[in-house]
N, CA, C and O of each residue as an XYZ file, in Angstrom:
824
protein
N      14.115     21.426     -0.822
C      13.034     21.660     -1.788
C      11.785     22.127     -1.038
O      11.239     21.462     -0.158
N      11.511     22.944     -1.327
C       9.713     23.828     -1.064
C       8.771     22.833     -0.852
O       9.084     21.654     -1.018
N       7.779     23.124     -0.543
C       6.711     21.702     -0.286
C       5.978     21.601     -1.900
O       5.715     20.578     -2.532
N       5.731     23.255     -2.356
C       5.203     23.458     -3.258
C       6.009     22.565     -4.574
O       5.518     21.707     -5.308
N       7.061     22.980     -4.559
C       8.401     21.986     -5.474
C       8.293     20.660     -5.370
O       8.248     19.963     -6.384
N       8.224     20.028     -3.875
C       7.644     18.787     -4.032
C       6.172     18.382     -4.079
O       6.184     17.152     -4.080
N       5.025     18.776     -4.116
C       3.760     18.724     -4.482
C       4.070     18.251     -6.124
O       3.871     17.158     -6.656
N       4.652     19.557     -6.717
C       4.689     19.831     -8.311
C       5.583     18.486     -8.582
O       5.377     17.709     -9.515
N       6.609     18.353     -7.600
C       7.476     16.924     -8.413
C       6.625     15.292     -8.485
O       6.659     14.250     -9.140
N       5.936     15.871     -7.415
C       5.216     14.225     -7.402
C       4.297     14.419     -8.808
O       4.689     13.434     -9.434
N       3.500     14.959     -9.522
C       3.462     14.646    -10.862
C       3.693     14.775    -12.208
O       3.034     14.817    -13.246
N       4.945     14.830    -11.828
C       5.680     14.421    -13.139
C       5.695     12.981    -12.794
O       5.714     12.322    -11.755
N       5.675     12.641    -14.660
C       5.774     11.252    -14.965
C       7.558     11.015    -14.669
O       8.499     11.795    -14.820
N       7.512      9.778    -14.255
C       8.725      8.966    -13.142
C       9.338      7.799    -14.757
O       8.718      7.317    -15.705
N      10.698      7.767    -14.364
C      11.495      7.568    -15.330
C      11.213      6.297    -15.710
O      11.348      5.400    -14.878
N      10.703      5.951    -17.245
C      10.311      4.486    -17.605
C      10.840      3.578    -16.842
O      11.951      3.930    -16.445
N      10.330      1.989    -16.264
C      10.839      1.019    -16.044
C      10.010      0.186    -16.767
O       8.906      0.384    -17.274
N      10.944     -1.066    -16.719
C      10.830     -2.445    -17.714
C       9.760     -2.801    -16.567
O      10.093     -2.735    -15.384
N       8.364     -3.210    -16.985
C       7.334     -3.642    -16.061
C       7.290     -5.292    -16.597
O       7.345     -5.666    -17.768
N       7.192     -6.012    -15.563
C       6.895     -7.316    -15.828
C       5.118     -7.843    -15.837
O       4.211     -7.157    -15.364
N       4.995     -8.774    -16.285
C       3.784     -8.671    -16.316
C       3.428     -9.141    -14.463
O       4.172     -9.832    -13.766
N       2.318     -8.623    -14.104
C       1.567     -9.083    -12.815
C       1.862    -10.469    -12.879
O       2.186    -11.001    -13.941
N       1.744    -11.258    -11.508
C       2.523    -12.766    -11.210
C       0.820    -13.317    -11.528
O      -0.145    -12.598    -11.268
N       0.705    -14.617    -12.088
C      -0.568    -15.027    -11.888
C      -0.755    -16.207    -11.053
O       0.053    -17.136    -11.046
N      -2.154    -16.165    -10.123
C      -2.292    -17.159     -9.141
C      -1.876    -18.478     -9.460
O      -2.456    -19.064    -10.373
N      -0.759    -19.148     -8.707
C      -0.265    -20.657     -8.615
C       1.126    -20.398     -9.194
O       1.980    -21.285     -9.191
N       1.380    -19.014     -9.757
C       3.073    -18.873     -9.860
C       3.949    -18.739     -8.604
O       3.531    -18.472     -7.478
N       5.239    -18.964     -8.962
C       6.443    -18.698     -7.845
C       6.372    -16.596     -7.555
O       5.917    -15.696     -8.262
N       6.779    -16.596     -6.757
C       6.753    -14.890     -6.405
C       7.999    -14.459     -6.960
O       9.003    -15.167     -7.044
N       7.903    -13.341     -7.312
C       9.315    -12.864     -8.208
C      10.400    -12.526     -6.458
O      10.232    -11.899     -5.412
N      11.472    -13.405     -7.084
C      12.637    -13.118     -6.059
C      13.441    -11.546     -6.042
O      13.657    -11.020     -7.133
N      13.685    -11.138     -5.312
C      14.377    -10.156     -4.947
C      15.429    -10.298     -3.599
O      15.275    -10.994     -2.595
N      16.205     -9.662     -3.844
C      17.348     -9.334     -2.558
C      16.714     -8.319     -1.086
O      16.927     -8.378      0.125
N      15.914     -7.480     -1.919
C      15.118     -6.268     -1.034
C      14.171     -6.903     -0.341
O      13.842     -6.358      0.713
N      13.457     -8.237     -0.731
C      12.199     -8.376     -0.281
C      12.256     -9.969     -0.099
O      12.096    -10.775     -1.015
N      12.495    -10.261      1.153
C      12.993    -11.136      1.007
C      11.870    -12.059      1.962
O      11.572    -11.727      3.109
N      11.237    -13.431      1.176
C       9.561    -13.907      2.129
C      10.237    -14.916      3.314
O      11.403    -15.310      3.293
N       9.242    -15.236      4.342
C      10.124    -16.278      5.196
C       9.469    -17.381      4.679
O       8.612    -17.110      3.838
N       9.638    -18.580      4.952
C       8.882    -19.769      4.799
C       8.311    -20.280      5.967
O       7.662    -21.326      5.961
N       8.489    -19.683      6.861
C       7.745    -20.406      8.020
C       6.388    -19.874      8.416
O       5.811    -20.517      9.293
N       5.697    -18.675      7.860
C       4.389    -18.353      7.826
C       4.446    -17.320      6.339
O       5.271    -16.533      5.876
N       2.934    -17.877      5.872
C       2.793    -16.846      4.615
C       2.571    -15.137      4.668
O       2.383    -14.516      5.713
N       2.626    -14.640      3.551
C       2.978    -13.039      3.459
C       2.024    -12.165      2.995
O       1.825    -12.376      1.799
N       1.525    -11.504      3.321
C       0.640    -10.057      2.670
C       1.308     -8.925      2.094
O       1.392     -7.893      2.760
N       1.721     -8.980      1.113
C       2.777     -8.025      0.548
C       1.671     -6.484      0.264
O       0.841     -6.904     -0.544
N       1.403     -5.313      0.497
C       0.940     -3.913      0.014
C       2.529     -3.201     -0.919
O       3.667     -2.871     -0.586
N       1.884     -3.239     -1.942
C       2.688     -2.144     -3.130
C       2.152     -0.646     -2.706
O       0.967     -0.455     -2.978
N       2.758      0.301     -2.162
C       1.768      1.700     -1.649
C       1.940      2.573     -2.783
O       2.750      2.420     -3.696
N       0.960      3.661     -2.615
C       1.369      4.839     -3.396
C       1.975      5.616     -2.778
O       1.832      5.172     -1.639
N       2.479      6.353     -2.707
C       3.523      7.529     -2.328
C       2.979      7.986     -0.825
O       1.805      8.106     -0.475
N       4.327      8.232      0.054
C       3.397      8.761      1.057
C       2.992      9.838      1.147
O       3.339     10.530      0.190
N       2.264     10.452      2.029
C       0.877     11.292      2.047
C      -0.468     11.449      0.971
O      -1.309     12.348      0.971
N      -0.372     10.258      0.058
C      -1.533     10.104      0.242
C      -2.674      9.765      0.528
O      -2.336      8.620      0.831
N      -3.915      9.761      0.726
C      -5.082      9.217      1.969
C      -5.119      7.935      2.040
O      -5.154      7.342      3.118
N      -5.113      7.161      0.519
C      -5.405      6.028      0.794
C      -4.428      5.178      0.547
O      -4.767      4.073      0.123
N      -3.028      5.449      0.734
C      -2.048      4.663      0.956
C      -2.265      4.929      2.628
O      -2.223      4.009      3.444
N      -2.436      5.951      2.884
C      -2.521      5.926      4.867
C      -3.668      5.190      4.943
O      -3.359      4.417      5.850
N      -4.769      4.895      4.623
C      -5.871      4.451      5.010
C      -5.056      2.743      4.998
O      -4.832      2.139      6.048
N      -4.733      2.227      3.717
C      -3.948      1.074      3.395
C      -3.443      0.250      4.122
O      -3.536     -0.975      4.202
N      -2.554      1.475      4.991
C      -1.549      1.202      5.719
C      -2.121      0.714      7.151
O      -1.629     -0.299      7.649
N      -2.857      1.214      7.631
C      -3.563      1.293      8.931
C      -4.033      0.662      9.320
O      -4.184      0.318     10.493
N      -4.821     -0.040      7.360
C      -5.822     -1.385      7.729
C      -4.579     -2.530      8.129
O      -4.853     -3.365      8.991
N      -3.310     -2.546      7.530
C      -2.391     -3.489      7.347
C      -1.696     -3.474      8.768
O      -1.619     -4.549      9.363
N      -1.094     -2.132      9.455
C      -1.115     -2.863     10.791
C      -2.005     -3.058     11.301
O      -1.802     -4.104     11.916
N      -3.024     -2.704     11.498
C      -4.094     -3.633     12.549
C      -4.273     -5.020     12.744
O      -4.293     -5.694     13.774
N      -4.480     -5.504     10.773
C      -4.178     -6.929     10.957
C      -2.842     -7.218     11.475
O      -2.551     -8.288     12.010
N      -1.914     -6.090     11.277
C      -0.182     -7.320     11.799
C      -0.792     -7.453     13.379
O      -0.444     -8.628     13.498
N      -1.290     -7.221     14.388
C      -1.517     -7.243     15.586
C      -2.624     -8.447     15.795
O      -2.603     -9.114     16.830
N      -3.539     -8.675     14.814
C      -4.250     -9.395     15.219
C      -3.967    -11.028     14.787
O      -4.375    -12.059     15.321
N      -3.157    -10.836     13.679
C      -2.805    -12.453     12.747
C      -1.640    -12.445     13.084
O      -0.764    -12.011     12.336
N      -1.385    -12.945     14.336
C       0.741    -13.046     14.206
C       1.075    -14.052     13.426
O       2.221    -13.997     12.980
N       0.368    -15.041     13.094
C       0.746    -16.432     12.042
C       0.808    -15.698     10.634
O       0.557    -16.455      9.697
N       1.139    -14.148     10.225
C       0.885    -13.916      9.032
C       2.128    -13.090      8.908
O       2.458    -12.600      9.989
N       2.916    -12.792      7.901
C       4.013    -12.211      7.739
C       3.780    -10.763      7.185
O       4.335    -10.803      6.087
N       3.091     -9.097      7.401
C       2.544     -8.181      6.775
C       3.902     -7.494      6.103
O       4.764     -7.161      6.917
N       4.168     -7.256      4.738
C       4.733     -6.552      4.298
C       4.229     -4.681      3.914
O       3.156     -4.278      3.466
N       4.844     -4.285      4.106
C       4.397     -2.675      3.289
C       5.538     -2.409      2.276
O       6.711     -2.496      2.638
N       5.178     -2.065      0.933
C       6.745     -1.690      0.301
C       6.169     -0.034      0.150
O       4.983      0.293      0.125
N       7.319      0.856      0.062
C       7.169      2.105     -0.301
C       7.897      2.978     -1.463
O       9.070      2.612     -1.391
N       7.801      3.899     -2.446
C       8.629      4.086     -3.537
C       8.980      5.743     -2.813
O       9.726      6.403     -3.537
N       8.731      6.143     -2.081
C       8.878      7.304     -1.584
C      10.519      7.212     -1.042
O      10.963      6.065     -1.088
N      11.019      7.760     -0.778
C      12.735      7.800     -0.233
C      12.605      7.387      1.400
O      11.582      7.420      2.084
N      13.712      7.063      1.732
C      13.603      6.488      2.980
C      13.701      7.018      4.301
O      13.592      6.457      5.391
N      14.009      8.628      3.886
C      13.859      9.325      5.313
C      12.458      9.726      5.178
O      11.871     10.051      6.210
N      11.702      9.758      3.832
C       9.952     10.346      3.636
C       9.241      9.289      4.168
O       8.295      9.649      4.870
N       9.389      8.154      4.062
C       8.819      6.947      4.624
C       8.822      6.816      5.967
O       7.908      6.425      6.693
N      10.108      7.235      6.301
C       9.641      7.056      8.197
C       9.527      7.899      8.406
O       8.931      7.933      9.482
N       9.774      9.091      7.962
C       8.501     10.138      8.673
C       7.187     10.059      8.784
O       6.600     10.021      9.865
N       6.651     10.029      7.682
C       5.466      9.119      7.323
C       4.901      7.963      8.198
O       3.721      7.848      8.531
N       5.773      7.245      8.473
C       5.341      6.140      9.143
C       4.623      6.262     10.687
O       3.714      5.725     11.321
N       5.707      7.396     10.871
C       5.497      8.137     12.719
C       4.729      8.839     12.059
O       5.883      8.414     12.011
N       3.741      9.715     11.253
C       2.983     10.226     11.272
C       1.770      9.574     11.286
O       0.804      9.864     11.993
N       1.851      8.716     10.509
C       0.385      7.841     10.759
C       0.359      6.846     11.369
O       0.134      5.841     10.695
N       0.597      6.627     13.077
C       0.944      5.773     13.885
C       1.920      4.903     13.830
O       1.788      4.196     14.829
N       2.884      4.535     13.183
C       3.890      3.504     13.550
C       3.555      2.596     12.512
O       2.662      2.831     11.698
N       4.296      1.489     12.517
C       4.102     -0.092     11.500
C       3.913     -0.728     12.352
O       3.213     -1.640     11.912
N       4.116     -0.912     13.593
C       3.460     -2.048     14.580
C       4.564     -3.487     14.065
O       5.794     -3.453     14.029
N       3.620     -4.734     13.693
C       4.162     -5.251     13.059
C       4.140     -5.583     11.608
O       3.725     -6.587     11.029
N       4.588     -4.693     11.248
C       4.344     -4.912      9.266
C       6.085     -4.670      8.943
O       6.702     -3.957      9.734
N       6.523     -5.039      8.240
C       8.035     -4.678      7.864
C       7.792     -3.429      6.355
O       7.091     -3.517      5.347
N       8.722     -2.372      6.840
C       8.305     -1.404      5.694
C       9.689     -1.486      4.802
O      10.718     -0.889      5.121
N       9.581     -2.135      3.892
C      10.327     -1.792      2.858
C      10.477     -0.491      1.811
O       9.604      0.129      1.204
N      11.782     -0.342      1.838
C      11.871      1.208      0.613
C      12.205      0.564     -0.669
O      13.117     -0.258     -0.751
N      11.373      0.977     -1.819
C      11.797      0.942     -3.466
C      11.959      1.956     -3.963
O      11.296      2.287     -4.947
N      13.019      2.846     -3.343
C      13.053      4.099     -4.337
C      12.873      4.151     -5.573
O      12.104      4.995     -6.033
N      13.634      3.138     -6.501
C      14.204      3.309     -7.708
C      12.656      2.107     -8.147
O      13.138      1.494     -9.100
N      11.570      1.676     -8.000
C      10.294      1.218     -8.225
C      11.259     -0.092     -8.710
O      10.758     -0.453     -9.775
N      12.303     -0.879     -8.434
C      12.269     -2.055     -8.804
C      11.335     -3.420     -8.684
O      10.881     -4.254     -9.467
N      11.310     -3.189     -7.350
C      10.294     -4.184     -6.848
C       8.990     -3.959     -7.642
O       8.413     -4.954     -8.082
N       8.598     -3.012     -7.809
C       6.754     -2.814     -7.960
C       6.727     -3.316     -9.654
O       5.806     -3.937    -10.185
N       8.074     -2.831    -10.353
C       8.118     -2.760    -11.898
C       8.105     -5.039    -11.582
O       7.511     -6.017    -12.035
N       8.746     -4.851    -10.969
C       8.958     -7.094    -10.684
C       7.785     -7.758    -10.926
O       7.464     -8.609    -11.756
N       7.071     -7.067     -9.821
C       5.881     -7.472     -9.486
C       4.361     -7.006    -10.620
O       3.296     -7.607    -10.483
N       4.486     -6.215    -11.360
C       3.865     -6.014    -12.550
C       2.835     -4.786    -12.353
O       1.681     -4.650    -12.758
N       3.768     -3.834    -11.491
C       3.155     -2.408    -10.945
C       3.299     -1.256    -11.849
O       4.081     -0.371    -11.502
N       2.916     -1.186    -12.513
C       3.392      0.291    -13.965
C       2.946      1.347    -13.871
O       2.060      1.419    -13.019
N       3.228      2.477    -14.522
C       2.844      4.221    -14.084
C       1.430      3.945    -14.760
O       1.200      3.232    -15.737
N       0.366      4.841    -13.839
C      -0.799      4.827    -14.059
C      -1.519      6.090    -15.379
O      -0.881      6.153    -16.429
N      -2.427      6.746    -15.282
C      -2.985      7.738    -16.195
C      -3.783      8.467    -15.353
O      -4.244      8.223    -14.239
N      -3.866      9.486    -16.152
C      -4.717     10.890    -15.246
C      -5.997     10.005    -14.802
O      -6.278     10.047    -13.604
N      -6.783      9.223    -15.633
C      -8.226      9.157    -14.973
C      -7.878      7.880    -13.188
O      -8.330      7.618    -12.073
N      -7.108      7.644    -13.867
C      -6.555      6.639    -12.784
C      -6.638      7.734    -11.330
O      -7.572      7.743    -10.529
N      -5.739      8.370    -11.286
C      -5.659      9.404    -10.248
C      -6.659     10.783     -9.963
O      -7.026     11.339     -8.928
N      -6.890     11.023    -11.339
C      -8.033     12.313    -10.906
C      -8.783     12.328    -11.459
O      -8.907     13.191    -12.329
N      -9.938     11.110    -11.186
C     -11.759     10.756    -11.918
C     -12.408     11.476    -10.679
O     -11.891     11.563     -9.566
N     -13.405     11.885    -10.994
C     -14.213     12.560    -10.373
C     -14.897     11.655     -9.281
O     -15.157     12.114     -8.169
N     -15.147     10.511     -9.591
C     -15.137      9.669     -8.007
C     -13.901      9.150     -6.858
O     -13.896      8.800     -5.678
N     -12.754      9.348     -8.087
C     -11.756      8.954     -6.751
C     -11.681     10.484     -6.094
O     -11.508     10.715     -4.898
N     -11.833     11.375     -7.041
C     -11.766     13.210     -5.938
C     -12.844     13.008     -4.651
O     -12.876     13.270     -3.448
N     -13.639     12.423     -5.594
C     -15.227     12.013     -4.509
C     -14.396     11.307     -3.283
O     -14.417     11.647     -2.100
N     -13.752     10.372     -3.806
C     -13.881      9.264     -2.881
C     -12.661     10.110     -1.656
O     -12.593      9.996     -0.432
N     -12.039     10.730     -2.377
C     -10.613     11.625     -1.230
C     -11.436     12.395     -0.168
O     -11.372     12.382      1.061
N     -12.321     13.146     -1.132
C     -12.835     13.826      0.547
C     -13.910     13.117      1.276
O     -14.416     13.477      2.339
N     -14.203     12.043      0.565
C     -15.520     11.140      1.800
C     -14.418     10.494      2.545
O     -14.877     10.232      3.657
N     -12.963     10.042      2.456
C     -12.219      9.711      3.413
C     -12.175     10.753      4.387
O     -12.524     10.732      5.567
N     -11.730     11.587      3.755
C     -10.924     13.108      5.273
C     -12.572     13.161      5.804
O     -12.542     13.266      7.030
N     -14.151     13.120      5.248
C     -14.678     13.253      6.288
C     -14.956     12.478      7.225
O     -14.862     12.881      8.385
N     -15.396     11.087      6.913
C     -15.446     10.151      7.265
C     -14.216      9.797      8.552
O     -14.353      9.631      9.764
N     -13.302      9.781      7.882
C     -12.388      9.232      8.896
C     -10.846      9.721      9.162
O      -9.890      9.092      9.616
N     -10.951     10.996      8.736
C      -9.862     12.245      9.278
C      -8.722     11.963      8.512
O      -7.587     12.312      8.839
N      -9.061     11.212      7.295
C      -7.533     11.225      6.373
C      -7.507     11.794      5.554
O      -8.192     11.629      4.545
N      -6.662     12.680      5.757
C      -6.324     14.118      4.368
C      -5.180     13.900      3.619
O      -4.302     13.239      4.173
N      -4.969     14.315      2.442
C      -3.920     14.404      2.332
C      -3.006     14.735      2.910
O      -3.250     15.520      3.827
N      -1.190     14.248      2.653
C      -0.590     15.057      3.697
C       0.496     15.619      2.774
O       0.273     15.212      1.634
N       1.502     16.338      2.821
C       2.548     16.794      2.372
C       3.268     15.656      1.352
O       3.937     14.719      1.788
N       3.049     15.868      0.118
C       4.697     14.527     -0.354
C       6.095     15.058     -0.667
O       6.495     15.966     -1.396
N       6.660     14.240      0.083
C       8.104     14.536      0.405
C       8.775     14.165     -0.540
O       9.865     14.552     -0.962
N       7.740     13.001     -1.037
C       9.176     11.949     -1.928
C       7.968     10.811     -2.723
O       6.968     10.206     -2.336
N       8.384     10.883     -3.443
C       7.348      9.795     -4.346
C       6.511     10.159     -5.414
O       6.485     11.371     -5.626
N       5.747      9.385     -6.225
C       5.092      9.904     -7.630
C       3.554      9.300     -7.888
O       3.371      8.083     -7.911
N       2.679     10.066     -8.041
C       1.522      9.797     -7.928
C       0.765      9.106     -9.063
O      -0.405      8.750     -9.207
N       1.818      9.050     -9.779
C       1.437      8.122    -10.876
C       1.569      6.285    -10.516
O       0.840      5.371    -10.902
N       2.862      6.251     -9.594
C       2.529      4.904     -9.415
C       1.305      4.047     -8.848
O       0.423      4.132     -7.995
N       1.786      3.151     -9.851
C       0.060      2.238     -9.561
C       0.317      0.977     -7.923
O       1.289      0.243     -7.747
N      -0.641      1.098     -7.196
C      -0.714      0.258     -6.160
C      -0.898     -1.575     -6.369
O      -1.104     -2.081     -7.472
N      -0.797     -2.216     -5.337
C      -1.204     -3.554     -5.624
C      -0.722     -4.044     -4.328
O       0.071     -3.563     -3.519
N      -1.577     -5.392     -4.345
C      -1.289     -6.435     -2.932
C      -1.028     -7.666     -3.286
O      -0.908     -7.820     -4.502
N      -0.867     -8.842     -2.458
C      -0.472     -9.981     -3.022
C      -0.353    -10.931     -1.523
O      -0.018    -10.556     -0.400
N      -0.637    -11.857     -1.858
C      -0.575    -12.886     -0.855
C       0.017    -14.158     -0.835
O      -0.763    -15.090     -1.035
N       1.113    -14.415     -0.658
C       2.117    -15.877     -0.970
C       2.265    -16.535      0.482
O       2.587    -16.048      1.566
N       1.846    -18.046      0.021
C       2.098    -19.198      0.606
C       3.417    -19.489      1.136
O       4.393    -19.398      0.392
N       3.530    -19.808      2.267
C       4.984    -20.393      2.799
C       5.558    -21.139      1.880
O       6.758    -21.258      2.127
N       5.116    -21.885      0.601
C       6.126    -22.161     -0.144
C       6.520    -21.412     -1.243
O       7.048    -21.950     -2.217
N       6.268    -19.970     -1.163
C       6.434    -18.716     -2.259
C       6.059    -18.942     -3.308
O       6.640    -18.775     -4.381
N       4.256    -19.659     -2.931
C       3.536    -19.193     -4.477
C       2.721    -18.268     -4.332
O       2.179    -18.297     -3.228
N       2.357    -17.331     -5.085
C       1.149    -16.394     -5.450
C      -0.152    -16.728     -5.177
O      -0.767    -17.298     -6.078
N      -0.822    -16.463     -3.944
C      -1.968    -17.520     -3.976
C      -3.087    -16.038     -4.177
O      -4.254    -16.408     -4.042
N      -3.021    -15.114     -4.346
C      -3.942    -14.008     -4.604
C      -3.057    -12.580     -5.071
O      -1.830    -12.669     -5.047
N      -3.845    -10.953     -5.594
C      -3.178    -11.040     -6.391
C      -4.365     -9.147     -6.688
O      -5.446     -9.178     -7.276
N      -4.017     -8.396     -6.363
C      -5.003     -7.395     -6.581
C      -4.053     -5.786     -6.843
O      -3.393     -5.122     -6.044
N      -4.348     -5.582     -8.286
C      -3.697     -4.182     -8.584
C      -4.783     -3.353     -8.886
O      -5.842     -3.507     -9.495
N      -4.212     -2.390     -8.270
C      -5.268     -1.097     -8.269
C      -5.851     -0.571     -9.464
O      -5.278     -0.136    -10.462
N      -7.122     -0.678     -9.212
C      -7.927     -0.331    -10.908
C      -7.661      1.292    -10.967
O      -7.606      1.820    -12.078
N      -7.460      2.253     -9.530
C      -7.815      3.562     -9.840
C      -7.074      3.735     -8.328
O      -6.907      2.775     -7.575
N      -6.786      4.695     -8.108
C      -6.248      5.679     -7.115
C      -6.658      5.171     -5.164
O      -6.042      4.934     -4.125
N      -8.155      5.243     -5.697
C      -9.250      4.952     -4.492
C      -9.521      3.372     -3.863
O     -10.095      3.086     -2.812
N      -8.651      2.063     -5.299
C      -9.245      0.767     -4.602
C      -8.400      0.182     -4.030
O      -7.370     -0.326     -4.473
N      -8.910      0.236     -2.719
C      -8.185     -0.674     -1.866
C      -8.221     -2.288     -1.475
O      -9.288     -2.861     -1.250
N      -6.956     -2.943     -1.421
C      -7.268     -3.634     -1.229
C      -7.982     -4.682     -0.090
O      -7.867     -4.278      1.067
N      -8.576     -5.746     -0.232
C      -9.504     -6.627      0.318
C      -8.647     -7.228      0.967
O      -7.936     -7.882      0.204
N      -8.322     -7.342      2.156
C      -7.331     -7.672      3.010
C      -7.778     -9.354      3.453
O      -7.097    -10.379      3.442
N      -9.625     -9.048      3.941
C      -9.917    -10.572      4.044
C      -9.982    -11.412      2.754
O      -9.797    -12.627      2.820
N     -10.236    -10.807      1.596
C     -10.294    -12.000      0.832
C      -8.473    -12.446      0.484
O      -8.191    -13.514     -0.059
N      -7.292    -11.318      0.953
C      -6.075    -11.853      1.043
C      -6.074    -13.101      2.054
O      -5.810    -14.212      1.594
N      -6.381    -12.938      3.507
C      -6.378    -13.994      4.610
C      -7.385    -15.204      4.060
O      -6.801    -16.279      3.925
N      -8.344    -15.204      3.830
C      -9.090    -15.969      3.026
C      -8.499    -17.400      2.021
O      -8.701    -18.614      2.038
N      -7.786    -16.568      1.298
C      -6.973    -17.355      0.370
C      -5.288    -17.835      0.375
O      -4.612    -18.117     -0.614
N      -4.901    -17.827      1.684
C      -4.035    -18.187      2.734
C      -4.527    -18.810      3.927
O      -3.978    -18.661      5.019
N      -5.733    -19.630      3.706
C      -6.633    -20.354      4.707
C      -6.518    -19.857      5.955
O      -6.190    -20.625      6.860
N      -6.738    -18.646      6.188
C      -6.755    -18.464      7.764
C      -8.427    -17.963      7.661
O      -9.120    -17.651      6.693
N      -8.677    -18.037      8.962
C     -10.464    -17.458      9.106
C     -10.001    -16.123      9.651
O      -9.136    -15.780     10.458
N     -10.886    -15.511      8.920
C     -10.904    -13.873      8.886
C     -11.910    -13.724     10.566
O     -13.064    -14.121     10.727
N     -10.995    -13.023     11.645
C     -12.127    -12.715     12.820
C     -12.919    -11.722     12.617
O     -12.863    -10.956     11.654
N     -13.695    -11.688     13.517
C     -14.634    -10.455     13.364
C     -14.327     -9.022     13.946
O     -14.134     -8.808     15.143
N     -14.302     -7.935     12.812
C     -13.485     -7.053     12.951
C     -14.399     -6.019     14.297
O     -15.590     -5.894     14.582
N     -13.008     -5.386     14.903
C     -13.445     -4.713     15.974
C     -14.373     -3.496     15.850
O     -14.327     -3.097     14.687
N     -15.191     -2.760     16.599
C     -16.077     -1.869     16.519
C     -15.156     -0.472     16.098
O     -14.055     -0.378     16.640
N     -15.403      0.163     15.539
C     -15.084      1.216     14.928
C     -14.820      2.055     16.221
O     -15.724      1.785     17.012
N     -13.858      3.060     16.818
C     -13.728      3.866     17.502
C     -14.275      5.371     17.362
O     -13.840      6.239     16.605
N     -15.400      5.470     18.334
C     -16.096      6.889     17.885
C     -15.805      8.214     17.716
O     -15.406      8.769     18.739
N     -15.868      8.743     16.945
C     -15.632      9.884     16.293
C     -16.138     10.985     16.861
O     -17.324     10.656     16.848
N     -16.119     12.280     17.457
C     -16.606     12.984     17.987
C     -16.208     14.624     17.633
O     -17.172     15.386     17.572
N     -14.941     15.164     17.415
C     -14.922     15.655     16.456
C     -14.373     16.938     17.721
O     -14.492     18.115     17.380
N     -13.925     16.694     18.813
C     -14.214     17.898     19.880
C     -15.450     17.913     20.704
O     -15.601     18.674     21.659
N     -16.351     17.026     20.292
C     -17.815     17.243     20.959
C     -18.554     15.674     21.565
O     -19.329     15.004     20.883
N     -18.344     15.503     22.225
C     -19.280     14.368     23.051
C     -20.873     14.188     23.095
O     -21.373     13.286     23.767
């Protein structure tokens, strides 16, 4: 398929699924075979949007950094993109480090977890367009090619306790919100450290 063919496929609307409602804080986590939590340290689950776009890479980036810095924390990534688009993807925007990347082609997991197809303003409001290119300037994330995946799906995060309850709980209002990673660690009692200095940007020029 053309890139153009897949550009055009990522929005079309993606084949109904039965959406459950979102888990609410102090519930059990919906079980799955695919996704499977440990009990011996709690989990940061990321629902992504499709890969290549900015702020599923931005997402992603924030999520390994923390897997490197919290080893007492279990980082999940799930992806709905196909599974050779995902690890390409993955080596394109540095690696997973330690995050485990799960594939949902068929959006089971996300439909579990109470992730449903979004709406145009969701994806193309004039501040999340805003907000796409203050990323690529800001901090060199562009869009990239989609291989595989649908831009309608809606994002979300989640944070469960070693005894697989829901202890936090954040679905994407719009395209652009990402989630709050410390108020995830936060509410899994760990103390959030103080994040490292930003690496300077220079652009070719010193």
């Amino acid at each position: 398929m053309s890139s153009l063919n897949q550009e055009l496929e990522s929005f079309k609307t993606p084949p109904a699924k039965e959406v459950a409602p979102v888990p609410k804080i102090g519930e059990k986590a919906p079980v799955h075979p695919n996704l499977a939590l440990p009990s011996d340290k709690p989990t940061v689950i990321v629902f992504l949007r499709h890969c290549g776009c900015p702020f599923a890479e931005k997402t992603f980036k924030n999520l390994t950094a923390l897997s490197m810095r919290y080893k007492d924390v279990h980082f999940v990534a799930v992806s709905h993109s196909s599974a050779e688009a995902t690890e390409r993807w993955v080596v394109e925007v540095g690696g997973n480090w330690e995050v485990q990347v799960v594939v949902d082609f068929e959006r089971e997991l996300y439909a579990q977890w109470g992730l449903g197809v979004s709406n145009t303003w969701h994806v193309l409001s004039p501040l999340t367009l805003y907000k796409t290119l203050q990323l690529g300037k800001s901090e060199g994330i562009w869009n990239r090619p989609t291989e595989s995946g649908n831009r309608w799906q809606t994002s979300g995060a989640f944070a469960i306790t070693t005894e697989g309850q829901v202890i936090w709980a954040k679905v994407a209002a719009s395209a652009d919100d990402l989630p709050d990673f410390d108020a995830a660690l936060t509410s899994l009692g760990i103390k959030v450290k103080p994040k490292p200095p930003p690496e300077p940007r220079t652009d070719g020029f010193l």
